[in-house]
N, C-alpha and C positions, 0 to 999 in steps of 0.2 A: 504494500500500500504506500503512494505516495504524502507527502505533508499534509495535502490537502484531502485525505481521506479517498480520493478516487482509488480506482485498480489500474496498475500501471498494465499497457498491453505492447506485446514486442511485434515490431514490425515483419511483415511477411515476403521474405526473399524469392524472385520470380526471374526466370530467364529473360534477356532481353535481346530482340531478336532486329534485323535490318530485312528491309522489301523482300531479300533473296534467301531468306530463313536462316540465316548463319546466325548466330548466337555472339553475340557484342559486346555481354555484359550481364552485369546483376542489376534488377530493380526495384527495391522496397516498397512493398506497398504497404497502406493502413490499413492496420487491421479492422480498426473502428468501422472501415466503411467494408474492405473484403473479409473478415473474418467475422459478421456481424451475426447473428444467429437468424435462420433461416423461420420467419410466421406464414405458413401456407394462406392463412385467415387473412394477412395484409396485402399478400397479393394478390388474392382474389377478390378485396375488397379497392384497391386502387385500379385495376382491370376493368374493374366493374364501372366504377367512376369514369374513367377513361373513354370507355364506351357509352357512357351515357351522355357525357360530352360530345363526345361527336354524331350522337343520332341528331339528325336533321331535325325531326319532330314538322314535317310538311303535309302531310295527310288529312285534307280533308276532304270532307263530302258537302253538298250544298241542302241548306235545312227548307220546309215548306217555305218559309221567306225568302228564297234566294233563286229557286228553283223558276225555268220561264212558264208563262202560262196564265188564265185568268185565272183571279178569284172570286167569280160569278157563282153561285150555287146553282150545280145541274141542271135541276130540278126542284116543281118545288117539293117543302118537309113530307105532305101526305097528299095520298088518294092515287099515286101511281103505282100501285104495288111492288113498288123499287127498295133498296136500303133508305136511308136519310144520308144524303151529303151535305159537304158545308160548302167543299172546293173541288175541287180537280187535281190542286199541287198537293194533296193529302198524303202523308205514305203508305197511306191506304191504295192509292192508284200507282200504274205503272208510271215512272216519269215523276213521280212526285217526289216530294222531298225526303231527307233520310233521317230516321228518328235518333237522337242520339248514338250519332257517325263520331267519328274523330274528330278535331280539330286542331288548327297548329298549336304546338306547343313547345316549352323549354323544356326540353329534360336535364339540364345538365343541373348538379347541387355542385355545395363547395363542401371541401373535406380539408382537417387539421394538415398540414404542412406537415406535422412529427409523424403520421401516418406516410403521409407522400415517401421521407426523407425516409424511414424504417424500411419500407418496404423496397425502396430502390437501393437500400445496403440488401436486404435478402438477398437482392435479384444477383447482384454482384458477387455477393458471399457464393452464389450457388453456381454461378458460372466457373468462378474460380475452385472451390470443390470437387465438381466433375469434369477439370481438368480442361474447359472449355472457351480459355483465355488466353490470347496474345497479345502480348504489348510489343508493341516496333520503337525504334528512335524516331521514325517518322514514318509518313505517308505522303510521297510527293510522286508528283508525274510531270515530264517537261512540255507536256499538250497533252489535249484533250482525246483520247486514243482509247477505245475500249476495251484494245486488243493489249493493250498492257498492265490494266487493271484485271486482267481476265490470267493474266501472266503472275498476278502476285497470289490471286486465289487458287491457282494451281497449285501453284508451291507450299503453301501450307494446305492443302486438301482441303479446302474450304468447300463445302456443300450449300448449304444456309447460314451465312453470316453478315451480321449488322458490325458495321465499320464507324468508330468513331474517333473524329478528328477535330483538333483544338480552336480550327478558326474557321472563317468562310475559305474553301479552295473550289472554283470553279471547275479548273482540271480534272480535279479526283473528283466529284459530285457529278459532273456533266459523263465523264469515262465510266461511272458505274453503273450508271441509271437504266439501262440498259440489257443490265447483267439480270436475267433471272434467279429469284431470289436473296440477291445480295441489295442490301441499302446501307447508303452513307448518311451520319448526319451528324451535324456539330453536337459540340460537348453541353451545350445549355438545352438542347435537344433529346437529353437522353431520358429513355422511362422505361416503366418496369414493360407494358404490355410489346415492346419492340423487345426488349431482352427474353421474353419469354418464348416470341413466336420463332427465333431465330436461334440456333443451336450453335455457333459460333457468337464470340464477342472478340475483335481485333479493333483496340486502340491503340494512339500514340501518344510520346510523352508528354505532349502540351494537353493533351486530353485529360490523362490522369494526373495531370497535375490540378488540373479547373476541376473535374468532378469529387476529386479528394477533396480539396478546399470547400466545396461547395456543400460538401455532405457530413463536415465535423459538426 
């Protein structure tokens, strides 16, 4: 224990690798944020969030008020051995309005930060656990070539992986886009629901430098 009553935690030692998979170095990581303990419940609750975020919520239907058509009544109340109408736009008729349809709506709520922040340590902790993590010194390409971005995911057998890199690069973002399966995106970009769907995680050192920081 240190002075201040915390638990001291020792840093996590990780190969560090260059484009061409050669090994360059050692790079510590924090544990705080990769060795964090794994909540099944946090990730499926930011997931969840995530997605509810992004539902459009555009669905609607047009009610008897909205629907074209007169609102004359048919006929009249009695003496024609008919039902009683009032309208024609009724949802009683074909073409009429629709009784309690959807309509637009927000779905998206807000959720505690310390949630967000936990559960994107799981995501990491579990990547790195099942061995599913590369760190580079970099990610650069001298133009925009997709055939060279295609050149680096060979070499590490990349199948499904999300690539994260420390600033805006045109180069490398325009060269991957392309690639099925494979996405780039900056480091202030990263979330648990892209680490999950993709079975690779390859960053670089500017990367994990911003998302350490960001995740103490």
């Amino acid at each position: 224990m240190g002075e201040s009553g915390k638990t001291e935690t020792n840093p996590i030692s990780v190969d560090l690798y260059n484009q061409d998979r050669e090994k360059v170095s050692k790079v510590e990581l924090d544990s705080a944020v990769f060795g964090a303990e794994i909540k099944p419940h946090l990730l499926w609750e930011v997931v969840s969030w995530q997605e509810a975020c992004h539902r459009r919520g555009t669905a609607k239907v047009k009610t008897r008020g909205e629907v074209s058509g007169t609102g004359k009544k048919p006929w009249k109340q009695k003496g024609t051995g008919r039902s009683r109408h009032g309208s024609m736009r009724s949802p009683l008729w074909p073409g009429g309005g629709k009784t309690f349809g959807p309509a637009p709506r927000d779905y998206s709520y807000t959720l505690p930060k310390k949630i967000k922040k936990n559960a994107l340590k799981g995501a990491l902790s579990m990547k790195l656990k099942d061995n599913k993590l590369f760190i580079l010194d970099r990610i650069k390409l001298d133009e925009v070539k997709t055939k060279k971005f295609q050149q680096i995911c060979d070499k590490f057998d990349l199948d499904k992986a999300l690539f994260i890199i420390g600033d805006k690069d045109e180069k490398v973002e325009k060269s991957a886009r392309n690639i099925p399966k494979i996405k780039v995106l900056r480091s202030q970009g990263l979330n648990v629901r892209d680490l999950l769907r993709f079975n690779w995680l390859v960053m670089d050192l500017d990367a994990l430098k911003k998302v350490s920081e960001a995740l103490k």
